[in-house]
KOLTIKE-711201 format. One record per residue (C-alpha): residue number from 0; residue in one letter; x, y, z. Coordinates in steps of 0.1 Angstrom, whole numbers. Example, Ala and Ser with C-alpha at 12.3 -4.5 7.8 and 13.67 -1.06 7.14 Angstrom:
2
<node k="0" r="A" px="123" py="-45" pz="78"/>
<node k="1" r="S" px="137" py="-11" pz="71"/>
# end
This chain:
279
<node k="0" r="X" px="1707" py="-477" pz="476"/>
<node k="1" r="X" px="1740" py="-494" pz="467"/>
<node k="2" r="X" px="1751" py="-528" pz="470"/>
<node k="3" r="X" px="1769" py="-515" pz="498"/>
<node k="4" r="X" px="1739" py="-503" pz="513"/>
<node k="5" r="X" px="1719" py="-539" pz="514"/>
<node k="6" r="X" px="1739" py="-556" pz="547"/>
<node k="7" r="X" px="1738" py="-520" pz="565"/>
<node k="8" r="X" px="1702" py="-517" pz="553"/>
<node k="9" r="X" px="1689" py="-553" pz="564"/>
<node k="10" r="X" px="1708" py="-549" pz="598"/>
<node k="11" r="X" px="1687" py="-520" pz="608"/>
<node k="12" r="X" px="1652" py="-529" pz="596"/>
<node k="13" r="X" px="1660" py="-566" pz="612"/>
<node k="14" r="X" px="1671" py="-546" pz="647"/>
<node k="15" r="X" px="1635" py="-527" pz="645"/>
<node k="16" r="X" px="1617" py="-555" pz="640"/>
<node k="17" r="X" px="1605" py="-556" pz="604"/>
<node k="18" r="X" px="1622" py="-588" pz="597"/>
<node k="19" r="X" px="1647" py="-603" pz="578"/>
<node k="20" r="X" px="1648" py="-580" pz="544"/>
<node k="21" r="X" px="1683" py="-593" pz="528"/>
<node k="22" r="X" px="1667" py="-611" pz="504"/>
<node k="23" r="X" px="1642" py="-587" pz="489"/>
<node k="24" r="X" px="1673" py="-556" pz="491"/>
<node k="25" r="X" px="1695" py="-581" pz="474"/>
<node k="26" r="X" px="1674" py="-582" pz="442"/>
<node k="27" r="X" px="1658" py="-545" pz="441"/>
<node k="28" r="X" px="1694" py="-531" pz="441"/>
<node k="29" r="X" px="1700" py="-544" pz="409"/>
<node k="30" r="X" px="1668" py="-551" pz="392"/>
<node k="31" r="X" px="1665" py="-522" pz="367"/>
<node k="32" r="X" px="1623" py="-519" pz="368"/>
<node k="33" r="X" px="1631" py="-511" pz="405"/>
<node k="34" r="X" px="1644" py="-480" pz="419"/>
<node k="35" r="X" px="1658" py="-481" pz="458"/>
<node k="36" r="X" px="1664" py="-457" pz="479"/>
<node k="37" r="X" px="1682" py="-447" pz="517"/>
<node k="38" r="X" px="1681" py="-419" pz="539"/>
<node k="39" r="X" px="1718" py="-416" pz="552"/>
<node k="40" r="X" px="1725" py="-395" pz="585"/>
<node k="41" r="X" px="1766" py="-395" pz="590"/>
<node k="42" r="X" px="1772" py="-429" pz="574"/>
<node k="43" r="X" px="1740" py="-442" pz="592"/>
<node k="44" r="X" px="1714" py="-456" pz="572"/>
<node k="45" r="X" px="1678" py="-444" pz="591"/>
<node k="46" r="X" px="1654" py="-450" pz="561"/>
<node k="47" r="X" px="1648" py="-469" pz="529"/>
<node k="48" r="X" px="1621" py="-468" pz="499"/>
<node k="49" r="X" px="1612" py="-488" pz="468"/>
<node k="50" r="X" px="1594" py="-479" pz="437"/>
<node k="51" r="X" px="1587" py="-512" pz="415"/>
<node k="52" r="X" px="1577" py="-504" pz="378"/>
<node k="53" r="X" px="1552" py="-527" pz="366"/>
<node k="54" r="X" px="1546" py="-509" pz="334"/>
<node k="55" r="X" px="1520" py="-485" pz="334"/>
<node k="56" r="X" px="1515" py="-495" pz="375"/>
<node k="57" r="X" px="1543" py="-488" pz="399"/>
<node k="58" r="X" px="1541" py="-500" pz="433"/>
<node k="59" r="X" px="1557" py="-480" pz="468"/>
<node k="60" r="X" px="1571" py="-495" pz="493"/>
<node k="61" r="X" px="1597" py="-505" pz="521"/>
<node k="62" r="X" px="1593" py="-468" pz="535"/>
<node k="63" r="X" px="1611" py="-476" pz="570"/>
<node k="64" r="X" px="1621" py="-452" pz="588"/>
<node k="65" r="X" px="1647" py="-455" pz="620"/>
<node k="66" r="X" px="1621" py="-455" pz="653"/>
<node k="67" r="X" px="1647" py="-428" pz="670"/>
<node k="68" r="X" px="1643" py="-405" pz="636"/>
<node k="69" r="X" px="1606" py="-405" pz="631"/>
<node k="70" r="X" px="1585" py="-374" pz="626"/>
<node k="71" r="X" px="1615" py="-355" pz="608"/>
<node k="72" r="X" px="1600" py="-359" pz="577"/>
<node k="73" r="X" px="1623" py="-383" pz="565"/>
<node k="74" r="X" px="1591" py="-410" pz="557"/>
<node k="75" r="X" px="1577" py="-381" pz="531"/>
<node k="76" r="X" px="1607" py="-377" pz="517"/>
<node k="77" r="X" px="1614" py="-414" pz="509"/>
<node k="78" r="X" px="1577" py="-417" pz="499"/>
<node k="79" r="X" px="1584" py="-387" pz="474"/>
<node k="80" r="X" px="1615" py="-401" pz="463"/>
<node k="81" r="X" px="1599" py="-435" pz="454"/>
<node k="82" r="X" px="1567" py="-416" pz="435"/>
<node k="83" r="X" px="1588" py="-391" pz="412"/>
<node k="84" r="X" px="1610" py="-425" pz="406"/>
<node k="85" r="X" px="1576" py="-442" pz="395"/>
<node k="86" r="X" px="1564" py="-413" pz="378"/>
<node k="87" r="X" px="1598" py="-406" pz="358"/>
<node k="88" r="X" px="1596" py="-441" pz="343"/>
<node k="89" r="X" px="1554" py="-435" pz="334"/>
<node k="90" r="X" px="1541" py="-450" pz="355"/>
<node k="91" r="X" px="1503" py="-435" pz="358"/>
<node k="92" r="X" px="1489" py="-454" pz="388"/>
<node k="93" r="X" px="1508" py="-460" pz="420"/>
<node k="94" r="X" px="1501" py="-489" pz="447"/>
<node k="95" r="X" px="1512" py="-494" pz="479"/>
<node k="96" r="X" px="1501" py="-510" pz="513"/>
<node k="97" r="X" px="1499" py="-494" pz="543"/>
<node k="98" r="X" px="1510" py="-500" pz="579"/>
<node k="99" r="X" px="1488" py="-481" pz="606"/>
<node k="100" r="X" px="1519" py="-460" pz="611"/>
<node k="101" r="X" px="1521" py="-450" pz="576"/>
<node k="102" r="X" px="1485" py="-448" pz="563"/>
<node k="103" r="X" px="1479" py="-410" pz="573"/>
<node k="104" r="X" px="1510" py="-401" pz="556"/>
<node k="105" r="X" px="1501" py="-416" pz="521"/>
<node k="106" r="X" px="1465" py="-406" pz="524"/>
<node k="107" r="X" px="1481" py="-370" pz="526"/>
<node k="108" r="X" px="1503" py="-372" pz="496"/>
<node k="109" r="X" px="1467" py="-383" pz="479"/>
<node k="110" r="X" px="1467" py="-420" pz="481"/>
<node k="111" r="X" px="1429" py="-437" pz="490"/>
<node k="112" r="X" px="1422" py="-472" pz="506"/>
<node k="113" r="X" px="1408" py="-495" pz="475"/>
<node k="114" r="X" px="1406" py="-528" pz="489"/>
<node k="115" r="X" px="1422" py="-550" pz="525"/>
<node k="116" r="X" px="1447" py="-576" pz="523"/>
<node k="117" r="X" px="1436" py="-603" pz="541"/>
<node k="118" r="X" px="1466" py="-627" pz="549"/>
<node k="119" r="X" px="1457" py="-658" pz="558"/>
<node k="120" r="X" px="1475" py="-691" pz="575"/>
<node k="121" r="X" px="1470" py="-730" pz="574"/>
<node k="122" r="X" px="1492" py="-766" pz="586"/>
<node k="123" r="X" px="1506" py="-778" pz="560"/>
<node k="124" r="X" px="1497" py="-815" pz="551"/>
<node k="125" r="X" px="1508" py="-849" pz="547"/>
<node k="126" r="X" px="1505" py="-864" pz="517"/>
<node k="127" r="X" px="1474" py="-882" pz="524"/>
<node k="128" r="X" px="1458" py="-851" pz="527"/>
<node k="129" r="X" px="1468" py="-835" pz="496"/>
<node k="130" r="X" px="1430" py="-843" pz="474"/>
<node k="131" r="X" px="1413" py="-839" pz="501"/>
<node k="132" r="X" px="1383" py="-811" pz="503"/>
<node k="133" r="X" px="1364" py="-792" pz="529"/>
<node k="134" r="X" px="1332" py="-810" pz="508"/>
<node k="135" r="X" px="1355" py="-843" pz="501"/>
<node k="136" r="X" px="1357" py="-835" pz="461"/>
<node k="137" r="X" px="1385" py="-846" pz="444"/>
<node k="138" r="X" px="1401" py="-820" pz="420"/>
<node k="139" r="X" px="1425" py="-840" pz="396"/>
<node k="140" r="X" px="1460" py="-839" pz="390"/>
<node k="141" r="X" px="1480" py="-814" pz="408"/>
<node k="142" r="X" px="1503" py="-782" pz="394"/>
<node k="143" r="X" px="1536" py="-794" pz="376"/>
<node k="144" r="X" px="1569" py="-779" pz="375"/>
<node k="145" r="X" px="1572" py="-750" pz="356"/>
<node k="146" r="X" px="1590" py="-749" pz="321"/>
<node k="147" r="X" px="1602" py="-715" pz="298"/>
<node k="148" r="X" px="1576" py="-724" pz="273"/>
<node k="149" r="X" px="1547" py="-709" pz="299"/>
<node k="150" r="X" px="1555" py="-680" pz="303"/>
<node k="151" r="X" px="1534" py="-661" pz="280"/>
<node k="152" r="X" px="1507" py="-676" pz="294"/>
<node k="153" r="X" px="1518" py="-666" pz="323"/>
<node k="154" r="X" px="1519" py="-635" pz="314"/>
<node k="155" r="X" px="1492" py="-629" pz="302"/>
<node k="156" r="X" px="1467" py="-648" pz="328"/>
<node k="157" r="X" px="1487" py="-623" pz="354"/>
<node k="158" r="X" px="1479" py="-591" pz="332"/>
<node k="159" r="X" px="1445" py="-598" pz="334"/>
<node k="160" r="X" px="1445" py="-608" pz="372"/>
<node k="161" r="X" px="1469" py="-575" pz="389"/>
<node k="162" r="X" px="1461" py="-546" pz="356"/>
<node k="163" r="X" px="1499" py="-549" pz="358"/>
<node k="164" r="X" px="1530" py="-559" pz="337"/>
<node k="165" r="X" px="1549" py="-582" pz="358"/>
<node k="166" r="X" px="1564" py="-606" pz="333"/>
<node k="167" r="X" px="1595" py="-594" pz="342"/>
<node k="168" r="X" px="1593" py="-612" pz="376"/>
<node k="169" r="X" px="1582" py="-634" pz="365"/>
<node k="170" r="X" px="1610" py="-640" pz="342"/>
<node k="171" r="X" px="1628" py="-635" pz="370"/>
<node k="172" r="X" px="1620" py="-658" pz="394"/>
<node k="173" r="X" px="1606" py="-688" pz="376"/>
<node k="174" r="X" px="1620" py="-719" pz="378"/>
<node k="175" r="X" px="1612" py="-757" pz="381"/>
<node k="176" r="X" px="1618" py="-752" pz="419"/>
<node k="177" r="X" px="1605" py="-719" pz="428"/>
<node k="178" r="X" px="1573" py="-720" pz="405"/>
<node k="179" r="X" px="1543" py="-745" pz="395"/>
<node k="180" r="X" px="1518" py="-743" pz="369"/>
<node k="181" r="X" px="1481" py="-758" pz="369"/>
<node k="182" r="X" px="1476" py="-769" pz="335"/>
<node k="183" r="X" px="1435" py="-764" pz="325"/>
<node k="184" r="X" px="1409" py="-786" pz="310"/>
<node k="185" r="X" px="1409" py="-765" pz="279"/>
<node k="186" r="X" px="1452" py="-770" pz="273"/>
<node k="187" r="X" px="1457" py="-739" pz="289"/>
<node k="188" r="X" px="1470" py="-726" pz="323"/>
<node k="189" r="X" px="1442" py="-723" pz="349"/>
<node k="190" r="X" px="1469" py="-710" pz="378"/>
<node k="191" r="X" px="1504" py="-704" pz="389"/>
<node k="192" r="X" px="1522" py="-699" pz="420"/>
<node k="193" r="X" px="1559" py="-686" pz="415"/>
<node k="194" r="X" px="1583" py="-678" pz="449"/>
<node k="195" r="X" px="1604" py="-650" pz="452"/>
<node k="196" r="X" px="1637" py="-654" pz="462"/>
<node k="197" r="X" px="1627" py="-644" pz="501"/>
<node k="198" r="X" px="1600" py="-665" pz="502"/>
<node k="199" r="X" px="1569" py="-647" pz="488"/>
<node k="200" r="X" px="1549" py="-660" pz="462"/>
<node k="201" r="X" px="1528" py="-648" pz="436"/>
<node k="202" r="X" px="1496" py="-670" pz="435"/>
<node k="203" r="X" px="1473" py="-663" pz="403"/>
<node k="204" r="X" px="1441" py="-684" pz="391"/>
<node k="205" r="X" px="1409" py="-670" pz="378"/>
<node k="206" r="X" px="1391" py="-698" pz="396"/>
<node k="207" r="X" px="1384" py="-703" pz="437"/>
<node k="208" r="X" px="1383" py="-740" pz="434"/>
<node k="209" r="X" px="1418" py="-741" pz="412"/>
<node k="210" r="X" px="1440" py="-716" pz="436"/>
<node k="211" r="X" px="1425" py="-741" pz="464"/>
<node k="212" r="X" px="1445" py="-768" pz="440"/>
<node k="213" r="X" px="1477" py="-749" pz="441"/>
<node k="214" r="X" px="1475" py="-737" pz="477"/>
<node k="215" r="X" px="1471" py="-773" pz="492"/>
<node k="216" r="X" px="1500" py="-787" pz="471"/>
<node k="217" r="X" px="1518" py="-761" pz="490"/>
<node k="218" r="X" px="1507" py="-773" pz="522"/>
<node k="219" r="X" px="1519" py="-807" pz="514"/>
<node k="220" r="X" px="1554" py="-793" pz="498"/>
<node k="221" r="X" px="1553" py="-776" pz="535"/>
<node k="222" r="X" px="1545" py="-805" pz="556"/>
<node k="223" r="X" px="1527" py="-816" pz="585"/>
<node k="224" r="X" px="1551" py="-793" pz="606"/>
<node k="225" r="X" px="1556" py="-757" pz="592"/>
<node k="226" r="X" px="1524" py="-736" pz="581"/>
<node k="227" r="X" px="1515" py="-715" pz="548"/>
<node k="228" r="X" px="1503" py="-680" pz="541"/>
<node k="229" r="X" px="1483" py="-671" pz="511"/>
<node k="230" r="X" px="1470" py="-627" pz="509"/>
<node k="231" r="X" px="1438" py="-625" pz="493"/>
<node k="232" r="X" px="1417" py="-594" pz="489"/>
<node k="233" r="X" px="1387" py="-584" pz="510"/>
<node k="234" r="X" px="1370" py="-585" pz="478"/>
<node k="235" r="X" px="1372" py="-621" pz="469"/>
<node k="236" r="X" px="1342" py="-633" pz="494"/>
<node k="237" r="X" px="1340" py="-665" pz="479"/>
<node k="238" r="X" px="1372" py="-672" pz="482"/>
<node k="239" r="X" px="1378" py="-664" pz="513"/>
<node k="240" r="X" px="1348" py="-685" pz="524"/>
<node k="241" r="X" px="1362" py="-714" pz="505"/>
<node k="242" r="X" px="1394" py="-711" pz="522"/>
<node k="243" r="X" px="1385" py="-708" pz="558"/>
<node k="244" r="X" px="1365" py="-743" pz="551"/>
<node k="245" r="X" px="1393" py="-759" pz="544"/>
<node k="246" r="X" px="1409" py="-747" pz="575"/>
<node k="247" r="X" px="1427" py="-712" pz="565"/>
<node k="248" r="X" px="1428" py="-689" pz="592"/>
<node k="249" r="X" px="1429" py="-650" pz="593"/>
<node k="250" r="X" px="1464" py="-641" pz="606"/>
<node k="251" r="X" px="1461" py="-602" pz="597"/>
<node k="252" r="X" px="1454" py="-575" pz="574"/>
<node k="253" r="X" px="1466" py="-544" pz="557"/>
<node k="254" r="X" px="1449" py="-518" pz="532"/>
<node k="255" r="X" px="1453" py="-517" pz="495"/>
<node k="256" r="X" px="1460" py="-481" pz="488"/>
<node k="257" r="X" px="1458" py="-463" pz="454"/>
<node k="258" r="X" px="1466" py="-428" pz="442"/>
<node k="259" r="X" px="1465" py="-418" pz="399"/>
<node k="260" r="X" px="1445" py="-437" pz="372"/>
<node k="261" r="X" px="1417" py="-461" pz="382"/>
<node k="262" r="X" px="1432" py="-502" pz="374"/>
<node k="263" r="X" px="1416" py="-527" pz="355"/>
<node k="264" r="X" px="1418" py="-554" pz="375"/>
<node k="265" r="X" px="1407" py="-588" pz="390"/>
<node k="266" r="X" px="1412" py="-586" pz="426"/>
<node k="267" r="X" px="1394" py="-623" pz="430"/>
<node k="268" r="X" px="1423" py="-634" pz="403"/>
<node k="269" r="X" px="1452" py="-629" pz="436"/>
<node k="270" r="X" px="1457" py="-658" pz="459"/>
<node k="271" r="X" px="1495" py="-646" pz="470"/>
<node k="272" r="X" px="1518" py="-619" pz="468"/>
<node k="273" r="X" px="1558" py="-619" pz="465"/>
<node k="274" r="X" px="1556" py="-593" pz="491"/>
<node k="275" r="X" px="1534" py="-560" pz="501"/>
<node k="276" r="X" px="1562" py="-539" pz="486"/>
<node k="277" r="X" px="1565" py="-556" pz="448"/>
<node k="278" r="X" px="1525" py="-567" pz="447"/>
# end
């Protein structure tokens, strides 16, 4: 993909219904961990694929393919373009998540279902509401603006949560506006939420009762009138109790797919993603 490509691209995955993707094409196309790809009939663009390198991780995704062009094999060839992109750089483990369209394909080329993405939705809040519990606790002072002196921390509290090496996002995208940070009893960082450029945001904190903290201070940065999504995994029970108490709804969910080396991972560590295509 070229930076030609990204207004051609986002034209045709917005007229087949998978949304506005401008955003997200407008930073893989030059981001050098992330390698993008088009399938190109006649000038036409009729597929797309990313491979983001997370270190030692890579994750697939994006694989669209034009709904008059399907069953060509033009999905296994993007797929295969994104892995031998992944596995060029070292990458040892690949992730991805899976539509219901394009789940038999990957489990083909070897990939197997490791956990569900559960996305879930709540109203945001008035200010009022903001300390407010399910169990009418109050959880002290809320998450701060973020400053370049946390980022190691950062770092290394996401590390631990995703098995990954994501500093680079988050180098990327944090900001005083577009990430907070919730500042633990101990002087360290108990949580962080930075947003993507598109929207998505990467939610991390070890504890349920913490990434409750930083998810109902983005109700209230929301308001009263829009609504919020946080993706948790299947495997975070507790959390997902703890949520749906305090008025979090299931709106969907996808598998977690895996193929290569097992990860060392938290899954109960990962309150938000920045998308299903970048992790």
């Amino acid at each position: 993909m070229t930076r030609a490509d990204v207004p051609v691209a986002s034209a045709a995955l917005l007229a087949d219904q998978w949304g506005d993707r401008r955003g997200w094409f407008d930073f893989v196309v030059d981001a050098p961990r992330c390698h993008a790809f088009v399938a190109e009939d006649d000038g036409d663009i009729v597929g797309t694929g990313v491979a983001s390198i997370h270190g030692s991780v890579a994750w697939i995704g994006t694989i669209w393919v034009d709904s008059t062009r399907r069953r060509e094999g033009l999905g296994t060839a993007l797929t295969n373009a994104t892995i031998d992109a992944a596995e060029t750089a070292g990458s040892r483990t690949l992730v991805l998540v899976a539509t219901e369209a394009g789940r038999p394909l990957y489990e083909h080329l070897g990939f197997e279902v490791q956990s569900w993405y559960v996305t879930l939705e709540a109203d945001g809040l008035a200010a009022s509401e903001a300390d407010q519990t399910a169990d009418g606790s109050r959880h002290g002072a809320g998450p701060r603006p973020f400053t370049p002196r946390d980022l190691p921390a950062m770092a290394a509290l996401d590390r631990a949560a995703t098995g990954e090496d994501r500093a680079h996002l988050l180098a990327a995208f944090a900001e005083p506006v577009s990430a907070r940070i919730l500042d633990g009893e101990d002087g360290g960082i108990a949580g962080f939420v930075v947003r993507g450029s598109w929207g998505g945001g990467a939610t991390i904190a070890p504890s349920a009762l913490d990434s409750l903290q930083i998810l109902r201070a983005r109700r209230v940065a929301a308001g009263p009138t829009r609504k919020v999504r946080a993706g948790v995994l299947a495997d975070n029970v507790e959390g997902l109790a703890l949520l749906t108490a305090n008025g979090w709804k299931e709106a969907w969910r996808a598998p977690r797919l895996i193929r290569g080396e097992p990860l060392q991972w938290r899954p109960t560590h990962i309150w938000g993603q920045f998308n299903h295509a970048l992790g």
